[in-house]
N, C-alpha and C positions, 0 to 999 in steps of 0.2 A: 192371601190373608196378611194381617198387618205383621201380624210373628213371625211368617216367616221373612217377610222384607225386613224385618229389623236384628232377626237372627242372622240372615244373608249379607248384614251390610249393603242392601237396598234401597233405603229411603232416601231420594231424594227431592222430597219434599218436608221437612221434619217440623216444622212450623204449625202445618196444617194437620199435622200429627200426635205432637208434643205439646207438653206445657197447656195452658189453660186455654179449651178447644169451645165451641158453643156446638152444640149437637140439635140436629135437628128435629124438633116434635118434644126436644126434654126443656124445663127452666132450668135456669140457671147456666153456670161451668161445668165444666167436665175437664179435670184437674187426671192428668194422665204423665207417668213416669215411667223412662225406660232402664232399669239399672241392674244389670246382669249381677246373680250372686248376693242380690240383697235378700233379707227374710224379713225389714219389715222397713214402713219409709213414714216416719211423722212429717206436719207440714208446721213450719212458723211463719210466723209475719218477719219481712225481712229482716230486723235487727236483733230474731234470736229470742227476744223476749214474751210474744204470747204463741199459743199450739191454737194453730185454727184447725186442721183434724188430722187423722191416721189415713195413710192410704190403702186400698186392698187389693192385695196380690190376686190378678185374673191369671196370668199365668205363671209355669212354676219356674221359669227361663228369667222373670227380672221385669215384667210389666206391671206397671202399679195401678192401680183407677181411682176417683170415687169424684161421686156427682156432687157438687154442692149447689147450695140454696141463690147465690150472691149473681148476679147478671152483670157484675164490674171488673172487672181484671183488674187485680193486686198484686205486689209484689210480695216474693218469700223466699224461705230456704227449706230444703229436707235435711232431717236428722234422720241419716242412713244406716239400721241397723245391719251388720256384717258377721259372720261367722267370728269373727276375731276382735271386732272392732265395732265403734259408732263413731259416724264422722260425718261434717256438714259438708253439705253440699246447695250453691247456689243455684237453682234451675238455670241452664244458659237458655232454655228453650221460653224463658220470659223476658229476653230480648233482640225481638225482631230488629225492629228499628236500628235500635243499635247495630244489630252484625251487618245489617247496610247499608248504614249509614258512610256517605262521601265516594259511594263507586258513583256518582251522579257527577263527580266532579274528574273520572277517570279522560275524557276524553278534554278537557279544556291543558292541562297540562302535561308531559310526559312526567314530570318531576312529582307530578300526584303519586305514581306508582309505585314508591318505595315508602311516601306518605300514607299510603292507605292500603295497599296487600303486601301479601308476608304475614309475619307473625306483630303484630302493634300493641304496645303496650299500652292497656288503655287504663282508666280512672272514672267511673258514674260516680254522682251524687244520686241513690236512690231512695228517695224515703229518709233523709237526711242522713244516710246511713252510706260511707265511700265503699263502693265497691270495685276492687280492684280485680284485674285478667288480662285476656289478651285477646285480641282480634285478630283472627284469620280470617284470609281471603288470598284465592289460588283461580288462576284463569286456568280453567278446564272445560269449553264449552262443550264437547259431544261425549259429554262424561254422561253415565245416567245415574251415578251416586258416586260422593265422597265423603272421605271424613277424616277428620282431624289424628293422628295415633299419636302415644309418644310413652315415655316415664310415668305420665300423669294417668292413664287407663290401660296400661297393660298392656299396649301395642294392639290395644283390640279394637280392628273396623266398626265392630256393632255398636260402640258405645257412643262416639259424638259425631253423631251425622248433619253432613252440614248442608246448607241451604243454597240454591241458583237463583242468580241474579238474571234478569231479562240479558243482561250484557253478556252472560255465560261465566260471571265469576261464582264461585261457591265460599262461602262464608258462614262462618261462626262466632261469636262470642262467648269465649270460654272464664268465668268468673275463677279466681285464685289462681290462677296460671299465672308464675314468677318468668325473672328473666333466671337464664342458665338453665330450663328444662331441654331435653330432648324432646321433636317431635318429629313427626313424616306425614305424609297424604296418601290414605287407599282410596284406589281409584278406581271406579269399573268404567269400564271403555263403553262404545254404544249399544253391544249389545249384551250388556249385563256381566261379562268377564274379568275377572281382579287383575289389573296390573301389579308390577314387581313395586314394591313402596317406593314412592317419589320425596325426592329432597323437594325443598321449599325454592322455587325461580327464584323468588324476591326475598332468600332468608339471606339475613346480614351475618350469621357465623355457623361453621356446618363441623362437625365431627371427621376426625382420619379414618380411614380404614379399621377394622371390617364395616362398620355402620352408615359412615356418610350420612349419618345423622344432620338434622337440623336444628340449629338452637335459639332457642327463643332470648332475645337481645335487649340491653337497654343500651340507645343511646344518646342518652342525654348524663351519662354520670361523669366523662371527662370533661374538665374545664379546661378551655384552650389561652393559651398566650403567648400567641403569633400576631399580635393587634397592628406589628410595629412592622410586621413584613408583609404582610397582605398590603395593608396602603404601600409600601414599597412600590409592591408591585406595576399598578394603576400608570404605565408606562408604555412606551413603547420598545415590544424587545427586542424590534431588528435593528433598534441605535444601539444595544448593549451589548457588553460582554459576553457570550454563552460556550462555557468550557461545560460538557458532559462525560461525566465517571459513567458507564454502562455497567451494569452490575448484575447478578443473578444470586439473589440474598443466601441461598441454602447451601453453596461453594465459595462463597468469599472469603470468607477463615472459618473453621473448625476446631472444635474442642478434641481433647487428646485421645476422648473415647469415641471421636467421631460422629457428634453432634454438631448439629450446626448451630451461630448462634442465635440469640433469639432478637426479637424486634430491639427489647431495652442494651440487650448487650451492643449491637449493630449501631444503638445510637451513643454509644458513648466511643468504642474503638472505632467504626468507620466512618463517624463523624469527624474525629480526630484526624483520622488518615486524610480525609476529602478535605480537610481543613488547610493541614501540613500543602498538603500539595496543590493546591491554589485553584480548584474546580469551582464551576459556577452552582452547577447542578448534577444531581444523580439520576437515572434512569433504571430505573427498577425494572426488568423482565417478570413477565405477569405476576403479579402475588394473588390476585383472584382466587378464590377455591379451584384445586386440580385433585383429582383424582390420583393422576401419577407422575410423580415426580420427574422422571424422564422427559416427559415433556413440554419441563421448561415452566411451565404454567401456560402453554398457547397451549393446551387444550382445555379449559374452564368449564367448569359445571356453576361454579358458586358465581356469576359475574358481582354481586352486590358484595361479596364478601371477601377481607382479606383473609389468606388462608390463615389455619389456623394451626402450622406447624410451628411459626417461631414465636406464639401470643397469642393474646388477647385482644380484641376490638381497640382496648384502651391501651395495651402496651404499642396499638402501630400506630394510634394518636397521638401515642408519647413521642413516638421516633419522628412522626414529621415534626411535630411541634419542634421538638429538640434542635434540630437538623432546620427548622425556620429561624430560631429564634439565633442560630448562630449565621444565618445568612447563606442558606444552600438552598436554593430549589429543587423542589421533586416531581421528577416525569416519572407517571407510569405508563409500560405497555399496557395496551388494549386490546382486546381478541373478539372481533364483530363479525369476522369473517367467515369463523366455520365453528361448530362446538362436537363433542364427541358421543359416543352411543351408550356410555353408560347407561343401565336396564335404568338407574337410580334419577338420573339427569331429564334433558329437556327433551329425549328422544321418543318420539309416538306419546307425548306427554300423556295424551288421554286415552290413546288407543290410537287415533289418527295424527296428521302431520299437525300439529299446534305451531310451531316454529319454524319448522322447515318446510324447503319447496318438497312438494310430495314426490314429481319426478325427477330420478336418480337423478338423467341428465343436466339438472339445473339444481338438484338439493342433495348432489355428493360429490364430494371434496377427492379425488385421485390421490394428490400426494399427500395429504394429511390422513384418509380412509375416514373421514369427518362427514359431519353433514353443513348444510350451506343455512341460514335463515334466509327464510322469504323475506327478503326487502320491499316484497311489494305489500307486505300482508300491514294494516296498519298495527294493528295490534304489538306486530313484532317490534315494528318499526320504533313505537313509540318505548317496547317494552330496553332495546337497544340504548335509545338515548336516557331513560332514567338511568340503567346501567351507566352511563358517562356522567349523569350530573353527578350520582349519588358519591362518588369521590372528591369530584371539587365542594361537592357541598358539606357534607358528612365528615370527610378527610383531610378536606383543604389542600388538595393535589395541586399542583401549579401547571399542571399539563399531562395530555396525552397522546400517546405516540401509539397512532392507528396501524395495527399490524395488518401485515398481507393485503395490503389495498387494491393490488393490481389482481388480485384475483379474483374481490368484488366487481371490477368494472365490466370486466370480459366475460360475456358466456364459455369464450371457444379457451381459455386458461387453461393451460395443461391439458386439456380436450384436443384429439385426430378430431378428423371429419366423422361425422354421423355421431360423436359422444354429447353433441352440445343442440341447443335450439336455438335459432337466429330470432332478435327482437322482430317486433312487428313491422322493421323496417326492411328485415334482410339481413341486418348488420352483427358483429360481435358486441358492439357495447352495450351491458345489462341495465337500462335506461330506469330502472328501479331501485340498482343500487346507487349510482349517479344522483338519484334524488335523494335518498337516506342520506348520502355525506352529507350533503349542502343543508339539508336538515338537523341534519345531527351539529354540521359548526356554527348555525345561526343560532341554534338550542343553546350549545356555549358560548358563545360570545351575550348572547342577550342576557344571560343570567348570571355570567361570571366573566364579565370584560378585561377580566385582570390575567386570565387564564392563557393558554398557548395550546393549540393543535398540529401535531406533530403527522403527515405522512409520510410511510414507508410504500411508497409506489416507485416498479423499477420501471415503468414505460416512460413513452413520451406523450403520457397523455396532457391535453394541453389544460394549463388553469390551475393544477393543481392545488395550490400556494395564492389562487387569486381570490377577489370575495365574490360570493353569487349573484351579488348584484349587477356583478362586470361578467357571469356567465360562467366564473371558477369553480368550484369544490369548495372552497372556503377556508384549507387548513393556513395557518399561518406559518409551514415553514414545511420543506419535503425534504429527504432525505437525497443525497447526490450517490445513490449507485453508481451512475453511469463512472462518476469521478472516482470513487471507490474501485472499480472495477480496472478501468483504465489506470490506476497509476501505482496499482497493485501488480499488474503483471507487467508493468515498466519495472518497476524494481525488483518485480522478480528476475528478469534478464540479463543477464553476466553484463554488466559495464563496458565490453569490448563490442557488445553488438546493442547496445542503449541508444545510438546514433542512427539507425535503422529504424527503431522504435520513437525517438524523439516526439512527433505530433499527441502522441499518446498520454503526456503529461500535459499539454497547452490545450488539447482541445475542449477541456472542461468550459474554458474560457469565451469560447463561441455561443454556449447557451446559458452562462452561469448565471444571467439575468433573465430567463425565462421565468424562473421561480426563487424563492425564499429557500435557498438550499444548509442542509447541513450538512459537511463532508462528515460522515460517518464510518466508522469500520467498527465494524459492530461484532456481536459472538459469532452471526455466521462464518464471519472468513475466519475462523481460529478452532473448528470442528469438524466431524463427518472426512477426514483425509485432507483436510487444507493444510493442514500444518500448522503450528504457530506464526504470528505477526516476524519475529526475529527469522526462523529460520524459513520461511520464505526468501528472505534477502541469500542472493550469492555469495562465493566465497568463501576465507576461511573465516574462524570466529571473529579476528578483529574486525575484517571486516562486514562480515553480518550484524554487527554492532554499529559498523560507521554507518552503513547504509540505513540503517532503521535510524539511528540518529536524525539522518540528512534527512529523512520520508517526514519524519515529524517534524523538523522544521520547515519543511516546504508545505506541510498541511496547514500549519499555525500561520502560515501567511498569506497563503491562497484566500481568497475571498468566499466569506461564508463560516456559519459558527460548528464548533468543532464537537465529534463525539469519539471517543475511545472505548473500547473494551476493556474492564480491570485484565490486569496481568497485563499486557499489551505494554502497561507505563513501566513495567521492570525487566520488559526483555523475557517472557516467559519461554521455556524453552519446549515444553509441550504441548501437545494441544488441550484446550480446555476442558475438564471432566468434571461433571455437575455431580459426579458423586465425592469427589474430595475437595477439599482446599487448595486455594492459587498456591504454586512452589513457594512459599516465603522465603523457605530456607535458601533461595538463589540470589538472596540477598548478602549472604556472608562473602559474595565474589565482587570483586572493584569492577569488571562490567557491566552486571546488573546494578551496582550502586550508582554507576555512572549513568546507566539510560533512566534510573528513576531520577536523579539529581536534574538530566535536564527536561527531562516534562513538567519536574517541578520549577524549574525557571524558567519555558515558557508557560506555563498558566501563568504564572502572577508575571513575567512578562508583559504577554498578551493582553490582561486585565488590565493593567499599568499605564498602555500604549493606546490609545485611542484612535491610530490611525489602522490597526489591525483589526477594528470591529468595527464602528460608528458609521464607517460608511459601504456595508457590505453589499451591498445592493443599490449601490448607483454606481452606473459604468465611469461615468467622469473621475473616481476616486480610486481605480486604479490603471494600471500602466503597465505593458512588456518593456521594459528596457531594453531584454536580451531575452529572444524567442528563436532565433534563428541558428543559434551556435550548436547545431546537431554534432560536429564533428568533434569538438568537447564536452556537448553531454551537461551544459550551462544554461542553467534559465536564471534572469532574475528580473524581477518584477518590483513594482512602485505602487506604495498605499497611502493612499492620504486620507485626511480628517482635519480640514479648516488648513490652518500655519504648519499642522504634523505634517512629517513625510518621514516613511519606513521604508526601507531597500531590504531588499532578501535574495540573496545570490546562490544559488544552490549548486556546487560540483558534483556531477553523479558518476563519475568516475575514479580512480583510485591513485589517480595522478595527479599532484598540485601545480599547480598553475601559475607562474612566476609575470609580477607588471601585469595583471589581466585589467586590461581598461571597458567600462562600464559606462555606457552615456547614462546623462544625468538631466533634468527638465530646465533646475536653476542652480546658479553658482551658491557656492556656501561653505560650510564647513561639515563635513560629516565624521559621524564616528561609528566605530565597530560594537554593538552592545551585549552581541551575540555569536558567538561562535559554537556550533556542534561536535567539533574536532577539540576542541577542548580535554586538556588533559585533565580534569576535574570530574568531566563526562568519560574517561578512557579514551580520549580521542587522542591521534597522534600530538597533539601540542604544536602543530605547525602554524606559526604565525602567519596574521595577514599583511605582514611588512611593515603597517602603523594602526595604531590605535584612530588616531584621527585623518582625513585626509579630506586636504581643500580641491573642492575642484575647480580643473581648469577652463582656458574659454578653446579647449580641442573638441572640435563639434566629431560625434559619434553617436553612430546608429538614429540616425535621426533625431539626436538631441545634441544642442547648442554647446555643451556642455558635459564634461566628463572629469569621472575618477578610475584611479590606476591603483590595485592591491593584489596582495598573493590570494590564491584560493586553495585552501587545505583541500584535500583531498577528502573526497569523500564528505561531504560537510553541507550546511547552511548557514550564511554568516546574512544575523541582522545589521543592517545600517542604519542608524539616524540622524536625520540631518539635527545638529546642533545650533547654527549659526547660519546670519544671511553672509 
């Protein structure tokens, strides 16, 4: 019977139900409302001003009826009489059209899907009369009823049941729904059973704990003015400078009661900090809605939404803007990889697998305990990449940096034998995720050319960093683990046995043009038992300071744009804990002033020098000078850019080095611009014999050409040639 599907939260047909029906064998309408708790429901013409009739209660549960004379379908409102109360109400059930209107447009773009499901602010002209609300629409295809809940009816299933679209979205249009209300989705699965209330896939701002509420949004009320750096942008970034602050908003500083701060605060003090210290760009570790803080934000339930612990929609519009208009670019992490099982999230969305591969062996995550998306599924696919536009679009993101990539390519990932299923080839690689990248950066680039695609892939899969038209992935830039990895556990090695290890700093060099790399050192190496950046380095303190010293200057000159972990620039001494704030206070000591003083001289160095960036990725523009000197633990290398030439000579041991001569390409005059031993940075102050030095015509190490200077200990000393 109809009562009891509308007492059950049943209907999911509401159209052919509700609202002005034609009944077969009667004339006219049949004017039918369902309103739990009313005791009497008048009808107006929409603008409120004439009473076309009373309706009459058939049942005692909130069912209205009554026949009338008219064969035209009209618009109106009920005057809802209530125990307490009389209050208008607009039938939503007198607008079909409307609630499906533009899912016809769902498949021509992925970028429609934040355009048109979710919660949408909408505006009719009805009867000259604006009627304002909101449009919902939730893909839920093997649902067999949903409905709208929230603030606005009680949290009660029965009240706004919404409607299936042939494509399997369900939709409503709800009249007087504001932005700032709470809403959710009840959902019965296929065989008529209530799921746990679902948050909104495509809601743009969700509530903390306990609710993970979803919040109905406007966004079109902040006015942007970044006019001046967006065209900036319109560039090519592998000629540019790119210095990266890595950051993780909710432990960056802290208030004294142990709040973190909020988007507006962040953008006035670490904009200032990022300013001071000469970075290009900041990389924000997820801020998408997470459930738990713990993890980091790579486990996202909300991907459309920035979370909503340090703001508002409009205060992290503020913070990019801020942070553009002062000349900083923003990458965010991205989590495509895996999502988690909150009852509230994308999990069994509808009862069945909606998102994920249904077999474990292919749609669960081992080291994250996550599930995977189906990459094959298009729905997912496309639902994936609206996730990416809706930041550069919405946000004005200047890039993203694809987490866990290596774990999308591979079926056999973290997977023994028998956990995994080989493609239709036989092989491990997931020939469905392979096509979603290359999808997903031809999505960005065509829609936002100005943008950067950032992967974090530790293999050697090939293309990475190329475009798809030559057979790549398409990101514009990978991450260099391997360099990462390698020249991390070089300097972790006492300096007496670095000679034994030597190839482990140069071999970067053998594939560094494979791909668009950025040497990174990111949070992972600084958590989970790794130790801090500094105390990884041997030794006693000074020298765990020289060394990190020297590491960072041989990163700033190695070829390839550069990323840091905050804290890392001051020498932190612990490991990173996402529950408090970086040690600030390790700042009141002259060695941490010293390792922050010179990261702040090479950023705007490096910025400054164009032979350190512009040509990172053509092998002709740089040079080993000195690759072989294993038994002193010396590398240095030659960067150019046009007329520049930069030398970078790194000592990795704790002994300085008297006359070290250095072959050189062309004669000239060089000078010293750069020293890490620097007593300014806490280094020992040990000179390099001269400030300028002409070289001679003493042919060395394969060059024509040579100069002769001390090498501090422990250190990187930049050289520029000055003069021919």
């Amino acid at each position: 019977m109809l009562i009891d599907d509308l007492n059950n939260a049943k209907v999911g047909k509401p159209f052919e139900t509700l609202g002005l029906q034609k009944v077969e064998g009667k004339k006219g309408l049949l004017l039918r409302a369902w309103l739990p708790g009313a005791k009497a429901v008048d009808v107006y013409s929409i603008n409120g001003k004439k009473k076309i009739c009373k309706l009459t209660l058939v049942d005692e549960d909130g069912l209205f009826e009554e026949q009338l004379k008219t064969e035209k379908p009209f618009n109106y409102l009920f005057k809802v009489t209530y125990d307490d109360a009389v209050v208008e109400v607009i039938d939503p059930y007198q607008f079909r059209d409307e609630a499906f209107y533009g899912l016809s447009t769902m498949n021509e773009e992925p970028a429609n899907i934040y355009k048109t499901l979710g919660a949408q602010l909408v505006e009719l002209d009805v009867d000259g009369v604006k009627v304002k609300g909101t449009k919902f629409a939730v893909y839920a295809p093997s649902a067999t009823a949903v409905s709208v809940i929230g603030d606005f009816n009680f949290w009660d299933g029965r009240r706004l049941p919404m409607a299936k679209s042939l494509l399997g979205h369900w939709v409503l249009f709800v009249p007087g729904l504001t932005a700032g209300l709470r809403y959710k989705y009840e959902i019965k699965d296929p065989y008529g059973n209530r799921l746990p209330h679902k948050a909104d896939p495509v809601g743009f701002y969700h509530e903390q704990y306990p609710s993970f509420a979803s919040i109905i949004s406007d966004q079109t009320t902040y006015k942007w003015n970044d006019e001046k750096w967006i065209k900036s942008q319109l560039n090519n970034k592998l000629e540019k400078p790119m210095s990266i602050y890595e950051l993780h908003m909710g432990s960056w500083k802290r208030h004294e009661d142990g709040k973190p701060y909020s988007y507006k605060e962040l953008a006035t003090d670490l904009l200032d900090y990022v300013k001071e210290m000469g970075y290009t760009h900041i990389e924000l570790m997820p801020i998408m809605e997470h459930p738990f803080s713990g993890s980091w934000g790579y486990q996202p339930t909300g991907l459309f939404a920035p979370t909503s612990r340090f703001g508002s929609i409009d205060d992290f519009k503020f913070f990019v803007d801020t942070f553009h208009q002062n000349g900083i670019g923003i990458i965010l992490d991205w989590v495509p990889a895996h999502f988690p099982t909150d009852a509230f999230g994308l999990a069994k969305f509808d009862g069945t697998c909606v998102y994920e591969y249904e077999d474990p062996r292919r749609g669960w995550h081992p080291d994250w305990n996550s599930l995977i998306y189906d990459f094959g599924r298009d729905t997912v696919r496309r639902f994936l990449i609206a996730s990416a536009l809706v930041w550069l679009d919405l946000y004005h993101i200047d890039g993203l940096r694809v987490d866990a990539v290596a774990s999308m390519l591979y079926w056999d990932y973290s997977r023994k034998a028998g956990e995994w299923i080989p493609n239709v080839d036989g092989g491990n690689v997931n020939y469905e995720a392979v096509s979603f990248l290359k999808w997903f950066n031809e999505e960005v680039y065509k829609h936002h050319p100005n943008a950067m695609t950032i992967a974090e892939e530790s293999t050697a899969f090939a293309g990475v960093s190329r475009p798809t038209y030559a057979g790549g992935l398409g990101f514009e830039f990978k991450w260099n683990m391997g360099w990462m990895h390698d020249s991390l556990e070089y300097m972790a090695t006492d300096p007496f046995f670095r000679k034994y290890h030597h190839g482990e700093m140069s071999f970067s060099m053998i594939y560094a043009y494979n791909e668009n790399f950025i040497l990174s050192i990111s949070h992972d190496e600084v958590t989970h038992g790794k130790n801090s950046l500094l105390y990884k380095m041997p030794g006693d303190e000074w020298q765990q300071c020289a060394n990190l010293r020297a590491y960072f200057g041989f990163q700033y000159a190695h070829p390839g744009k550069k990323l840091n972990f905050m804290g890392s620039e001051f020498g932190q001494g612990s490991e990173w804990n996402d529950n408090a704030q970086l040690d600030w206070w390790l700042l009141k000591y002259p060695k941490h002033q010293g390792i922050q003083a010179l990261v702040k001289d090479l950023n705007h160095l490096y910025r400054n020098e164009k032979a350190l960036w512009a040509e990172d990725y053509n092998p002709e523009a740089f040079k080993w000078l000195d690759v072989n000197d294993a038994d002193h633990s010396v590398f240095a290398m030659e960067r150019k850019a046009g007329d520049e030439t930069i030398i970078a000579i790194s000592n990795f041991t704790p002994v300085p080095y008297v006359a070290y001569r250095v072959g050189v390409a062309t004669p000239g005059t060089y000078e010293v611009i750069l020293n890490t031993d620097d007593k300014k940075y806490w280094g020992s102050g040990y000179g390099t014999g001269s400030e300028k030095m002409v070289a001679s015509n003493i042919s060395w190490q394969n060059n024509f050409h040579s100069i002769v200077l001390d090498l501090p200990p422990l250190s990187t000393v930049y050289i520029k040639k000055v003069s021919d």
